[in-house]
Structure formats: structure tokens, C-alpha cells
N, CA, C and O atoms as a GROMACS GRO file, in nm:
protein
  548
    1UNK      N    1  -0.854  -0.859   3.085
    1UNK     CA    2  -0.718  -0.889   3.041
    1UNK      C    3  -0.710  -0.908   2.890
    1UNK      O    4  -0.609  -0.887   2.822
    2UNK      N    5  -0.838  -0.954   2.843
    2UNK     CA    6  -0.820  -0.944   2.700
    2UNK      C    7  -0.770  -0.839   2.568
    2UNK      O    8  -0.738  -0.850   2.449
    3UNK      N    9  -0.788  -0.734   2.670
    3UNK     CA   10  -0.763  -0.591   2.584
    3UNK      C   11  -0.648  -0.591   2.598
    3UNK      O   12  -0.616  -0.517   2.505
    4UNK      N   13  -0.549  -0.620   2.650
    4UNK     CA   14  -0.363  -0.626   2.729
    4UNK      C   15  -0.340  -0.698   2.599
    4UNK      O   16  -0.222  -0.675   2.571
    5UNK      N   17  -0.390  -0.770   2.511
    5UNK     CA   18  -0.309  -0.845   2.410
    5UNK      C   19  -0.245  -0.768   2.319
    5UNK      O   20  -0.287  -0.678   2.245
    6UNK      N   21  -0.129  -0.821   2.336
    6UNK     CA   22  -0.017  -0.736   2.185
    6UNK      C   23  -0.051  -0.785   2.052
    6UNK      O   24  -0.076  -0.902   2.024
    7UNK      N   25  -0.051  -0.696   1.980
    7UNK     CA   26  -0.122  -0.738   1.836
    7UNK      C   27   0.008  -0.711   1.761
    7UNK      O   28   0.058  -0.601   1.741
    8UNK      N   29   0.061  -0.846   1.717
    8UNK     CA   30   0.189  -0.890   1.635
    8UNK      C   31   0.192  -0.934   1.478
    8UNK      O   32   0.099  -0.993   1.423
    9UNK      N   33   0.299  -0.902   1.421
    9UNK     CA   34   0.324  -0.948   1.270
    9UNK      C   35   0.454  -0.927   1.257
    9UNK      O   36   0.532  -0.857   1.321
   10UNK      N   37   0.475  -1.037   1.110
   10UNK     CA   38   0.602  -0.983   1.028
   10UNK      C   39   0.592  -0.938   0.916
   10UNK      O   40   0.518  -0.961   0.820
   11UNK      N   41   0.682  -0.865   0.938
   11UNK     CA   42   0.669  -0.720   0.806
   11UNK      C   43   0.827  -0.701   0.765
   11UNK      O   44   0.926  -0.737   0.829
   12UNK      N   45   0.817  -0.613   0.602
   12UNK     CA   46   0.944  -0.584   0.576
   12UNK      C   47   0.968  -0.433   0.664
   12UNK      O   48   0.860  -0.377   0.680
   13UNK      N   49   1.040  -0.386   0.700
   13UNK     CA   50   1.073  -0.275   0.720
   13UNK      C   51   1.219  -0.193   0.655
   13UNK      O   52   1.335  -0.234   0.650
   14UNK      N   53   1.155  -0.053   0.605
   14UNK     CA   54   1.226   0.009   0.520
   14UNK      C   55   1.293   0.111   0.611
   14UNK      O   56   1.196   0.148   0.677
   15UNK      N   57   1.399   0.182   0.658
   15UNK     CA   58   1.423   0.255   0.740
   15UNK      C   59   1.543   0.360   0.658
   15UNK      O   60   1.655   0.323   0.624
   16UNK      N   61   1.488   0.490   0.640
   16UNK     CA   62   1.557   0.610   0.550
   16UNK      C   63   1.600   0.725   0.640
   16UNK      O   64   1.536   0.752   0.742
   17UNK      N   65   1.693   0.783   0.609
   17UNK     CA   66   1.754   0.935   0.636
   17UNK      C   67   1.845   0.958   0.561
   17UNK      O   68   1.911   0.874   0.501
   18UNK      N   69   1.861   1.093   0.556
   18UNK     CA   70   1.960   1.214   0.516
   18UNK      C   71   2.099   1.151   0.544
   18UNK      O   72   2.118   1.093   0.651
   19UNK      N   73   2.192   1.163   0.455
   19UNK     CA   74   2.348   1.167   0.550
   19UNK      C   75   2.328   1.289   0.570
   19UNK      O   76   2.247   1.349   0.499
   20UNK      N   77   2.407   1.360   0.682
   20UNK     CA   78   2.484   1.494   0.726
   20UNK      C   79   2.326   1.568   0.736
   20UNK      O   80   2.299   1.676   0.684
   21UNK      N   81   2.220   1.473   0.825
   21UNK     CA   82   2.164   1.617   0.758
   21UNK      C   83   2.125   1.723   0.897
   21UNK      O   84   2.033   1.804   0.883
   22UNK      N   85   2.179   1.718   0.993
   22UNK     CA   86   2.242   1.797   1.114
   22UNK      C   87   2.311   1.929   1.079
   22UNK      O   88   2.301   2.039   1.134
   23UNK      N   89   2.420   1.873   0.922
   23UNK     CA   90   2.529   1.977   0.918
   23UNK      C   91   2.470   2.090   0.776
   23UNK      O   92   2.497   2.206   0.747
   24UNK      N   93   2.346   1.943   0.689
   24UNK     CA   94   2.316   2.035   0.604
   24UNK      C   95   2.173   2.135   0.671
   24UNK      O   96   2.120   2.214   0.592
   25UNK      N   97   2.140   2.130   0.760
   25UNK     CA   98   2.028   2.220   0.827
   25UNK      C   99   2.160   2.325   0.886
   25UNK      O  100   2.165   2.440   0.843
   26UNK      N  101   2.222   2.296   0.945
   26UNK     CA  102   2.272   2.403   1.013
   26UNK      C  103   2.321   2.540   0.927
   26UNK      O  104   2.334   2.659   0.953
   27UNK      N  105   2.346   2.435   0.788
   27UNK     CA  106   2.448   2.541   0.736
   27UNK      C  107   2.363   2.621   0.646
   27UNK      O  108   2.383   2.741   0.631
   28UNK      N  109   2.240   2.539   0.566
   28UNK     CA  110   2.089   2.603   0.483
   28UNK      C  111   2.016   2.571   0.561
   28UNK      O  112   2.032   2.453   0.591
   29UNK      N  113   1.940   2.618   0.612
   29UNK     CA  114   1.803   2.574   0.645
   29UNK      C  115   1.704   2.557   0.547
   29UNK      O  116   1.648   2.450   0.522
   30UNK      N  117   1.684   2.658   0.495
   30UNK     CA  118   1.571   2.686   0.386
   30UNK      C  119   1.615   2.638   0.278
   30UNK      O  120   1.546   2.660   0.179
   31UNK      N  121   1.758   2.547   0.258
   31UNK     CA  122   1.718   2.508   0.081
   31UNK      C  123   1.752   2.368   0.143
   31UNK      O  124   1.777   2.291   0.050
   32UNK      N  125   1.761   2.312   0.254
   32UNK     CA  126   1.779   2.193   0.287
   32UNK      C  127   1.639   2.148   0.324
   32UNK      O  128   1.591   2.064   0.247
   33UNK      N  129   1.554   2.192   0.440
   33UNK     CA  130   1.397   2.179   0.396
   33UNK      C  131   1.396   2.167   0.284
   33UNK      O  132   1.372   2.054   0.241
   34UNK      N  133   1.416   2.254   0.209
   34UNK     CA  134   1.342   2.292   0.028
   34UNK      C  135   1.371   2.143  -0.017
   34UNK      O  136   1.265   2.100  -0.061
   35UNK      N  137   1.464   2.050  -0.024
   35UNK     CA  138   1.547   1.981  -0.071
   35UNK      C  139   1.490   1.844   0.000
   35UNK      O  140   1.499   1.735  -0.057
   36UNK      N  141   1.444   1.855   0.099
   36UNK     CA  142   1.380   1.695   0.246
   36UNK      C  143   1.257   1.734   0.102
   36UNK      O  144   1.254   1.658   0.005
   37UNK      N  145   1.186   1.830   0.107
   37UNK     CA  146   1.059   1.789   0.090
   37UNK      C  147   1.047   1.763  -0.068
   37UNK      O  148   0.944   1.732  -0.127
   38UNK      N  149   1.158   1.780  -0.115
   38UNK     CA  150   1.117   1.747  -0.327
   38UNK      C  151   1.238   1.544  -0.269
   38UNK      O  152   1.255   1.456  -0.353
   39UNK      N  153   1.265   1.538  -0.198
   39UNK     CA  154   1.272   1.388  -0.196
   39UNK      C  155   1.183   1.336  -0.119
   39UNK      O  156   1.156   1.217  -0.127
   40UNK      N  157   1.129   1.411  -0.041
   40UNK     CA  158   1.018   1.305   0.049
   40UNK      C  159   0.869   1.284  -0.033
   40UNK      O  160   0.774   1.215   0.004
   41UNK      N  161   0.883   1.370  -0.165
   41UNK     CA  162   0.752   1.388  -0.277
   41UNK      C  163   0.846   1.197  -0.350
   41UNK      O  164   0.778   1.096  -0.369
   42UNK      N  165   0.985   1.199  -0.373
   42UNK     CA  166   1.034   1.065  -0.444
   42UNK      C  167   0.967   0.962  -0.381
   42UNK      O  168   0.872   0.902  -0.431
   43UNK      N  169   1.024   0.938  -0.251
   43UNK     CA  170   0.997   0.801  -0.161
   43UNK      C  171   0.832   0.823  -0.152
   43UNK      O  172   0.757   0.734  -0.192
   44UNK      N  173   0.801   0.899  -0.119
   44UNK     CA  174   0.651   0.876  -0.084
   44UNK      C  175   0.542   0.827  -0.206
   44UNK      O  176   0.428   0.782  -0.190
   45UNK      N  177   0.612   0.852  -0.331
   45UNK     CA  178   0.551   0.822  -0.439
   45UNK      C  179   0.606   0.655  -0.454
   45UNK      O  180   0.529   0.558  -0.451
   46UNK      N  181   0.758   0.648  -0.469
   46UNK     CA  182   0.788   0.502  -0.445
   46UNK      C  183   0.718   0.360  -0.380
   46UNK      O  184   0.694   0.250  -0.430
   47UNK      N  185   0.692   0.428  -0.216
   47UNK     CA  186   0.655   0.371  -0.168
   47UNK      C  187   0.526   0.277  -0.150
   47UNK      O  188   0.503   0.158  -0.126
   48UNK      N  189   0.442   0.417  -0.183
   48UNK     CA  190   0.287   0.358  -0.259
   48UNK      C  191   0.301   0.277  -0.372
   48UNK      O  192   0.247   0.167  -0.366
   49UNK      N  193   0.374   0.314  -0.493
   49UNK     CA  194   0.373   0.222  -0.622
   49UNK      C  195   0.449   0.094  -0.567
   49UNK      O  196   0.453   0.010  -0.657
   50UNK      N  197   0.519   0.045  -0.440
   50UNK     CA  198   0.559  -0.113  -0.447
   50UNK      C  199   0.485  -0.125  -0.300
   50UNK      O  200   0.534  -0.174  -0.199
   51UNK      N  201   0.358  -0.069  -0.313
   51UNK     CA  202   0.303  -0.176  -0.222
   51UNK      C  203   0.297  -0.118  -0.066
   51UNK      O  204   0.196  -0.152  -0.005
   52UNK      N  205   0.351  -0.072  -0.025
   52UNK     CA  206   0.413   0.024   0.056
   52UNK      C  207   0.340   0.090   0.192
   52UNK      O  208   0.222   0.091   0.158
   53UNK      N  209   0.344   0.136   0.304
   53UNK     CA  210   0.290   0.273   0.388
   53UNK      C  211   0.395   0.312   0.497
   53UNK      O  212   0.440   0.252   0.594
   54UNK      N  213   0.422   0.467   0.430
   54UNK     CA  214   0.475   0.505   0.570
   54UNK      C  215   0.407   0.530   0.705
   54UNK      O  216   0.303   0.596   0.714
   55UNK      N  217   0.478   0.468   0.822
   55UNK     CA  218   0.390   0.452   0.924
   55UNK      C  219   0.470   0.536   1.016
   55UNK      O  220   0.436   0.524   1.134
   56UNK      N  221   0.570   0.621   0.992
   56UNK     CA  222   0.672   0.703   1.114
   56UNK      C  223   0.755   0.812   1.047
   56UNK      O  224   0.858   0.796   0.982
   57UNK      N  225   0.703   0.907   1.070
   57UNK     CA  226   0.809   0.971   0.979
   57UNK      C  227   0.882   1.070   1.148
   57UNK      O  228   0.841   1.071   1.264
   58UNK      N  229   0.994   1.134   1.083
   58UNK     CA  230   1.046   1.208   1.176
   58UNK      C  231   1.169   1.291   1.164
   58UNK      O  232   1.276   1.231   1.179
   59UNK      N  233   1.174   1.453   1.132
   59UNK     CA  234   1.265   1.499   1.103
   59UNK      C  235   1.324   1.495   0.937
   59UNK      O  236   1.278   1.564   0.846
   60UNK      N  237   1.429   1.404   0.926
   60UNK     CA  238   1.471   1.350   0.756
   60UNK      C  239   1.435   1.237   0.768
   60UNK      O  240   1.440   1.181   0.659
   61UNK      N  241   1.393   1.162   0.860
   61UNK     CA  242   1.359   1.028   0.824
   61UNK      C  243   1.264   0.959   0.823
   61UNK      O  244   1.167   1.011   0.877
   62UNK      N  245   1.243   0.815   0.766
   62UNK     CA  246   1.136   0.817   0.716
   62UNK      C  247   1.099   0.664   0.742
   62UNK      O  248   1.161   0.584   0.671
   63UNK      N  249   1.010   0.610   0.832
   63UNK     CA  250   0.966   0.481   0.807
   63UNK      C  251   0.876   0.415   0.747
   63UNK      O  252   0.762   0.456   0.766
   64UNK      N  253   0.893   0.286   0.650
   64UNK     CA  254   0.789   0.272   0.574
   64UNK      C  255   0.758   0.084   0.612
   64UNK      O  256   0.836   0.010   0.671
   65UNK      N  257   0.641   0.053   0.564
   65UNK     CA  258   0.659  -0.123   0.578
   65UNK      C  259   0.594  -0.187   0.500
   65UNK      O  260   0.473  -0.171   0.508
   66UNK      N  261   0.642  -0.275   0.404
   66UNK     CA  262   0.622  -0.351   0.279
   66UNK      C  263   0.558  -0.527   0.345
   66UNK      O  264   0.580  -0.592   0.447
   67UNK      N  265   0.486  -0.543   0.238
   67UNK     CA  266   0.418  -0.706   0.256
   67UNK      C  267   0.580  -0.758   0.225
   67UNK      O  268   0.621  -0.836   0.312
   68UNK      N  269   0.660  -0.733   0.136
   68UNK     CA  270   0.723  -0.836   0.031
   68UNK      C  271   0.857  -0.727   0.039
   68UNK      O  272   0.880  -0.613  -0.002
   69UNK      N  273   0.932  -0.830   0.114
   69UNK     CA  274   1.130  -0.796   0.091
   69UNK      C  275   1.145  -0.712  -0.061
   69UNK      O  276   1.188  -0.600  -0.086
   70UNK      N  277   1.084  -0.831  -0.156
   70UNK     CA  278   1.110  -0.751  -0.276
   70UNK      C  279   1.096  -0.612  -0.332
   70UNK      O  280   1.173  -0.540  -0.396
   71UNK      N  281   0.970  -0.596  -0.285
   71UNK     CA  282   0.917  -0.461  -0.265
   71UNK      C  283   0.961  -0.342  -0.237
   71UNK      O  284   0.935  -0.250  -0.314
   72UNK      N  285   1.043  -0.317  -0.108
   72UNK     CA  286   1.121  -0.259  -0.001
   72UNK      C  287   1.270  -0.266  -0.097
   72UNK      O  288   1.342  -0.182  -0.150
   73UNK      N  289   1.271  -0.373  -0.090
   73UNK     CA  290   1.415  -0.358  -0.167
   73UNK      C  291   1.446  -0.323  -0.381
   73UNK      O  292   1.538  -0.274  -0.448
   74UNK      N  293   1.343  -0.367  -0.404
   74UNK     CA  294   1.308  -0.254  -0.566
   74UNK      C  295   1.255  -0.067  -0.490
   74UNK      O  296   1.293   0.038  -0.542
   75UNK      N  297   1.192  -0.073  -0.401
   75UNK     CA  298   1.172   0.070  -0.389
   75UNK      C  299   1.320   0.111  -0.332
   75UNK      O  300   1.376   0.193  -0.405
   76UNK      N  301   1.402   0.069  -0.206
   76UNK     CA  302   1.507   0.151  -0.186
   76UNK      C  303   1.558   0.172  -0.295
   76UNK      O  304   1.565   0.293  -0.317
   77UNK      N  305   1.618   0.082  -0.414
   77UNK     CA  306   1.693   0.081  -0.524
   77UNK      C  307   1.644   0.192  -0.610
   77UNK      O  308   1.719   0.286  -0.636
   78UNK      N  309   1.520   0.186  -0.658
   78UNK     CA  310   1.455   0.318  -0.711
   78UNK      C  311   1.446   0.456  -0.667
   78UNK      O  312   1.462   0.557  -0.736
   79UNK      N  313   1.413   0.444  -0.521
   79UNK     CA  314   1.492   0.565  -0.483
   79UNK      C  315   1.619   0.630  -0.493
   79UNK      O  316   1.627   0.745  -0.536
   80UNK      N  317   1.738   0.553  -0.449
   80UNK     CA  318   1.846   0.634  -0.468
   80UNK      C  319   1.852   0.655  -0.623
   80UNK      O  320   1.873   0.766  -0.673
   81UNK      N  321   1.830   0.531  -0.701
   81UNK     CA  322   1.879   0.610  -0.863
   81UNK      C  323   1.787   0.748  -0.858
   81UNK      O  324   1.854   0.842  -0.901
   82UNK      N  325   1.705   0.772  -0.833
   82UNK     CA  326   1.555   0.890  -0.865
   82UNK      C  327   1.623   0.984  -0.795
   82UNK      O  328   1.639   1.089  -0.857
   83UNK      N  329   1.695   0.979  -0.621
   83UNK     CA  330   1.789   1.082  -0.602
   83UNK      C  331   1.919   1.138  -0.669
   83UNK      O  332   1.957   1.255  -0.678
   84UNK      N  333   1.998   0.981  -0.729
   84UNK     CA  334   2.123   1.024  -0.772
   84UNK      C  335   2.081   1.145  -0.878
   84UNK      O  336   2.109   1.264  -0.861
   85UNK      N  337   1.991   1.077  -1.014
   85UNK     CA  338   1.939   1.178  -1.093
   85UNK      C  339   1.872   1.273  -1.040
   85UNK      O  340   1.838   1.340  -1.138
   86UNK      N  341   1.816   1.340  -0.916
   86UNK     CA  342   1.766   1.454  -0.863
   86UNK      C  343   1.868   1.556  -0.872
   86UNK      O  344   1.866   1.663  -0.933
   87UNK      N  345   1.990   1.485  -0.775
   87UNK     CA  346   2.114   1.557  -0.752
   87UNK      C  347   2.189   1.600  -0.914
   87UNK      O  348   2.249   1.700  -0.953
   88UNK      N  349   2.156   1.479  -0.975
   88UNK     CA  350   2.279   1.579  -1.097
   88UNK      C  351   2.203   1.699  -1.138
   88UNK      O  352   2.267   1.801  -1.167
   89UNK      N  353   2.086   1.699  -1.144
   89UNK     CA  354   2.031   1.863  -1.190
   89UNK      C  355   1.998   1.943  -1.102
   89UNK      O  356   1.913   2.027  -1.133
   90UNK      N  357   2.036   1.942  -1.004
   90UNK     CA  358   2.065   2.046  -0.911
   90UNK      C  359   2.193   2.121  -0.936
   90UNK      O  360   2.280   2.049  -0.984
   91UNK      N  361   2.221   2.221  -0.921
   91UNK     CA  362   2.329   2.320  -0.967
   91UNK      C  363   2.396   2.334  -0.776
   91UNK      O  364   2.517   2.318  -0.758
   92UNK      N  365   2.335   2.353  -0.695
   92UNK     CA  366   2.377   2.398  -0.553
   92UNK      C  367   2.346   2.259  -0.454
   92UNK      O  368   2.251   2.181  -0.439
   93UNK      N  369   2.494   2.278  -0.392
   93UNK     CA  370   2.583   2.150  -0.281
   93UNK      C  371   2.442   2.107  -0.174
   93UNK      O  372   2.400   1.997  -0.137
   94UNK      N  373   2.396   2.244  -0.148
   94UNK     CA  374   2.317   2.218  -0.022
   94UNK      C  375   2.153   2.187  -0.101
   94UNK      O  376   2.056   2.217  -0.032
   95UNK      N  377   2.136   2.147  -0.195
   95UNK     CA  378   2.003   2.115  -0.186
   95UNK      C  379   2.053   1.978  -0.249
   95UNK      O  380   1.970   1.911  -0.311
   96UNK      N  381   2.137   1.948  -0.240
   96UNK     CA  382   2.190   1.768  -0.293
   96UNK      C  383   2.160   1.670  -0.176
   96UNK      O  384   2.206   1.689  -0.064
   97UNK      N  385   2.075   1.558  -0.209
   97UNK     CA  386   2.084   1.482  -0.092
   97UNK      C  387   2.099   1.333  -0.102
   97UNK      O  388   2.036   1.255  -0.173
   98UNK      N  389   2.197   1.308  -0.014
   98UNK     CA  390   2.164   1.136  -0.010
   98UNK      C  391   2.122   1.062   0.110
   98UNK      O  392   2.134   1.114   0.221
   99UNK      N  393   2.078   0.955   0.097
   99UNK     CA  394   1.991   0.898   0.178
   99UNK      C  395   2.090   0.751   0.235
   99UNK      O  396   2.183   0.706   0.168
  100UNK      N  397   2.058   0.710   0.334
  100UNK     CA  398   2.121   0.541   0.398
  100UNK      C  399   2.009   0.500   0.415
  100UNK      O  400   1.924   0.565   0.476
  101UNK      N  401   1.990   0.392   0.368
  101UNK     CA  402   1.842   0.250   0.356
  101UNK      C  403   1.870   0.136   0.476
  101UNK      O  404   1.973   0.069   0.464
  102UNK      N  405   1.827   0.123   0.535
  102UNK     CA  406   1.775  -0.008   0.586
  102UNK      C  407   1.715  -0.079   0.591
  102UNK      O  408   1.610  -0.045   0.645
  103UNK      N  409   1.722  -0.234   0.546
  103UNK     CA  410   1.570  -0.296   0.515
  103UNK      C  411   1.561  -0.407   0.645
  103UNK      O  412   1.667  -0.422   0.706
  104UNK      N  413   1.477  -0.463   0.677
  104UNK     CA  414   1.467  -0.597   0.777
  104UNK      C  415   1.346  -0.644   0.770
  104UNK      O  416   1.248  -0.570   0.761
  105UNK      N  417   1.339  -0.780   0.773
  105UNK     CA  418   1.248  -0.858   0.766
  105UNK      C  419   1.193  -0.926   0.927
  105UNK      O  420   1.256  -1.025   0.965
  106UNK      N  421   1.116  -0.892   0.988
  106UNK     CA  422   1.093  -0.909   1.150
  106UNK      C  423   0.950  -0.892   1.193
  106UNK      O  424   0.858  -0.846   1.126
  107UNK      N  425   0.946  -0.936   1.318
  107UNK     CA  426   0.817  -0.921   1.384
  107UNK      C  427   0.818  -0.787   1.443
  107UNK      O  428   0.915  -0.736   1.498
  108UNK      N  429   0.683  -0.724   1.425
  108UNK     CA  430   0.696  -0.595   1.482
  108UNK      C  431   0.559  -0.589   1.598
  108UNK      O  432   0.475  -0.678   1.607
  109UNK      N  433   0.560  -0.459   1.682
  109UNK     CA  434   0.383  -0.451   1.772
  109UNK      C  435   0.358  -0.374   1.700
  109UNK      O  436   0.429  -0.277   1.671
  110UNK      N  437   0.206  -0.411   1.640
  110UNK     CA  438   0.102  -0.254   1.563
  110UNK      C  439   0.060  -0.217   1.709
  110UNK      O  440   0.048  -0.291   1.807
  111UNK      N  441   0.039  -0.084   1.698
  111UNK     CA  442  -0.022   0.001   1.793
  111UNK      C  443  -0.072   0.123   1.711
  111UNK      O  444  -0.008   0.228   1.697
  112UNK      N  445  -0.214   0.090   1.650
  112UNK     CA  446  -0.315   0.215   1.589
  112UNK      C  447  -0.232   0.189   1.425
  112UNK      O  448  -0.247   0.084   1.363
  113UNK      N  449  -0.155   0.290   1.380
  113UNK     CA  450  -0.148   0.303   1.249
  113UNK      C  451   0.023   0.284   1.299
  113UNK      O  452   0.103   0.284   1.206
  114UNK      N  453   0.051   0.276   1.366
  114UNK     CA  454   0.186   0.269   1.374
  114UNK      C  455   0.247   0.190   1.461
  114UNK      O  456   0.198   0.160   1.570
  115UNK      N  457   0.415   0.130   1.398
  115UNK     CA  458   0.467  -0.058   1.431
  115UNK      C  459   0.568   0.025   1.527
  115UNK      O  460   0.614   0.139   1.523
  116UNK      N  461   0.582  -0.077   1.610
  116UNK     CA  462   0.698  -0.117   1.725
  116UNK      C  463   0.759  -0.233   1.714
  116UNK      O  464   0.718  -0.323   1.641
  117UNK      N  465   0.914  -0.245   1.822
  117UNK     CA  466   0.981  -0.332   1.793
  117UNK      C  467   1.074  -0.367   1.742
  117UNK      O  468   1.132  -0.284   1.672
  118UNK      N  469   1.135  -0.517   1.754
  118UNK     CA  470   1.264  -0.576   1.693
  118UNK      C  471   1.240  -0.526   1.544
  118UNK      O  472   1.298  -0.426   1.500
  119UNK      N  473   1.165  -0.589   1.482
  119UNK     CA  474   1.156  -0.537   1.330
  119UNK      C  475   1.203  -0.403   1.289
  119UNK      O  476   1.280  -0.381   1.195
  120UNK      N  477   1.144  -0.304   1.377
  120UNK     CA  478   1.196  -0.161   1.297
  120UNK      C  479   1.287  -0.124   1.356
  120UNK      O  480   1.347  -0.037   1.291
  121UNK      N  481   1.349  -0.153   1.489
  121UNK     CA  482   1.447  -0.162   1.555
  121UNK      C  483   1.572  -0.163   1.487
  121UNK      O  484   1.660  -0.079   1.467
  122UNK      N  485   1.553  -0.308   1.450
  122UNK     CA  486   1.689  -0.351   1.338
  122UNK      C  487   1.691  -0.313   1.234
  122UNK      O  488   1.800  -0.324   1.177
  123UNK      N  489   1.574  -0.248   1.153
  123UNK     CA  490   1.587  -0.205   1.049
  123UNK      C  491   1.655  -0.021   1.027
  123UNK      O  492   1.721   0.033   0.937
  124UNK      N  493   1.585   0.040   1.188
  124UNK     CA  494   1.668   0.130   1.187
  124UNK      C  495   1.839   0.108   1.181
  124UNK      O  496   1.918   0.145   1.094
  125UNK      N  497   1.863   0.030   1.311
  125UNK     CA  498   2.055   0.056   1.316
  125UNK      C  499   2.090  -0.013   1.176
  125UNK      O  500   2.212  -0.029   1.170
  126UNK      N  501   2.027  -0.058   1.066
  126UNK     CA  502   2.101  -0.125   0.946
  126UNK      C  503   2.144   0.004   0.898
  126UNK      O  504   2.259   0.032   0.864
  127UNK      N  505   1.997   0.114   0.896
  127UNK     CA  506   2.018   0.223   0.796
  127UNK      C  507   2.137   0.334   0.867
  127UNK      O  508   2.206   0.414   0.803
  128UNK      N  509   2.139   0.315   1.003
  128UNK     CA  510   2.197   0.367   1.074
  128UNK      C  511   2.384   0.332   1.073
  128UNK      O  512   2.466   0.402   1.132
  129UNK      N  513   2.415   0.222   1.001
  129UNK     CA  514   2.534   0.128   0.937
  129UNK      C  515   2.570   0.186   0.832
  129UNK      O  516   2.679   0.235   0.801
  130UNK      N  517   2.439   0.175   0.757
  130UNK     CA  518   2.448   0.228   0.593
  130UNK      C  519   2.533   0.312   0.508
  130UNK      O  520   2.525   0.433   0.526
  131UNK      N  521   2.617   0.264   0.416
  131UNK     CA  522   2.637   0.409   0.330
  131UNK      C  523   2.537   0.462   0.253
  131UNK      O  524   2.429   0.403   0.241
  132UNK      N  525   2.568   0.599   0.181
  132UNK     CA  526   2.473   0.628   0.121
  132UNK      C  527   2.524   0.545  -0.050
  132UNK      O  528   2.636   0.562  -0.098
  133UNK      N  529   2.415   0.457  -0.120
  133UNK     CA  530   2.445   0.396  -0.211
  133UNK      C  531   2.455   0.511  -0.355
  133UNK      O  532   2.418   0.627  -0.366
  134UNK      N  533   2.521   0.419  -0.448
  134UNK     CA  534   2.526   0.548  -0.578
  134UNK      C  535   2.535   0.446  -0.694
  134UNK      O  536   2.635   0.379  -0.721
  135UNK      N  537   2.392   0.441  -0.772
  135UNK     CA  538   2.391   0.379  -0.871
  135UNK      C  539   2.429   0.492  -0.996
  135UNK      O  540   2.446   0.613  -1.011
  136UNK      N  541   2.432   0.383  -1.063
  136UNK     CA  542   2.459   0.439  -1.231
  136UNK      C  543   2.276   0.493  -1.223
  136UNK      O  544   2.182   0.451  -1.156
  137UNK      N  545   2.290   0.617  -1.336
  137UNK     CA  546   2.174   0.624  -1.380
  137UNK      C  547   2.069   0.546  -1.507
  137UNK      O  548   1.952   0.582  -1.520
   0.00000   0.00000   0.00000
């Protein structure tokens, strides 16, 4: 019975996706890929520099989990400015992208390299709430 034990923590959880991005695959495929993967090069670099690991990725979205709220929440912030400025030098609609953040602070289950649970749970439907934010550059 000892092996049955759930192996628990609290963690920040960061929870990312695409707006529209159903309508922007349907309508580009190939410059909307083109477009997931020069922002998933942003966050993934973000993420490591505050501390960071994505532990779920899937489709446009992207789960990551931070020691420190602060962390999670200076990287979402850095991301969207790093997208807003992506998007202004882009010339074409469909390789523009914005993202909805969710952050939560919760207990999650590790299982191998990757969390379960209330924690990412709630951190998804936040991002799932979310607008997409728009800082000044």
C-alpha cells in the first residue's frame, strides 16, 4: 500500500493559450503554426529565466509551474509585452498572436514529470476567463 501514496505540493501555476486559435488554424495553417512556434521560442525562454518548467504542453497551450507567484506573474507580464512587440513587426493578421494567462497558487499531484489537480485545474479556467492583456511597450 505504500506505493498508492499521492505525492503532493504547492506550486504556482501558469496556464497559456492562443485567443481564436481554432479560427486562426482554420483559416492559415502554415503561418499560424509558423507563428505558435516563434512564441512558444518567447515563453519557453521566459519561463526558464524566472525560474520556471513547462510540465504540459498541448496544441497552443502551454503549462508551466513556478516556486514563486512572483515569478509566474513577472514572466506572464513579460510575455505579453515580448508578444505585443512581436505582433507590431509582423506585417500579416494571421501570424499575430495573443495569448490569455492564468496564474494560481494551489496544491497539485506530481505524477513523473508532470502535475495534476486543483492547482492547474484553476489555473486553467482563470486563463480560460482571461482576456488577452495589452501592455504599452
Amino acid at each position: 500500500m505504500a506505493d498508492d501514496k499521492v505525492e503532493r505540493k504547492v506550486t504556482v501555476i501558469l496556464a497559456t493559450d492562443v485567443v481564436g486559435y481554432s479560427n486562426k488554424i482554420e483559416d492559415n495553417e502554415e503561418k499560424t503554426l509558423q507563428a505558435l512556434r516563434a512564441c512558444r521560442k518567447i515563453i519557453e525562454g521566459l519561463i526558464s529565466e524566472h525560474h520556471g518548467r513547462i510540465f504540459n504542453t498541448a496544441g497552443d497551450s502551454v503549462l508551466a509551474e513556478f516556486p514563486s507567484a512572483v515569478e509566474a506573474v513577472l514572466c506572464a507580464s513579460e510575455f505579453q509585452r515580448a508578444v505585443k512587440k512581436r505582433n507590431a513587426s509582423v506585417d500579416d493578421e494571421a501570424q499575430r498572436m495573443e495569448f490569455r494567462v492564468g496564474i494560481n497558487m494551489g496544491d497539485v499531484v506530481i505524477e513523473e514529470s508532470n502535475l495534476y489537480g486543483e492547482g492547474v485545474n484553476v489555473a486553467a479556467r482563470l486563463e480560460a476567463l482571461a482576456q488577452a492583456r495589452h501592455f504599452g511597450l
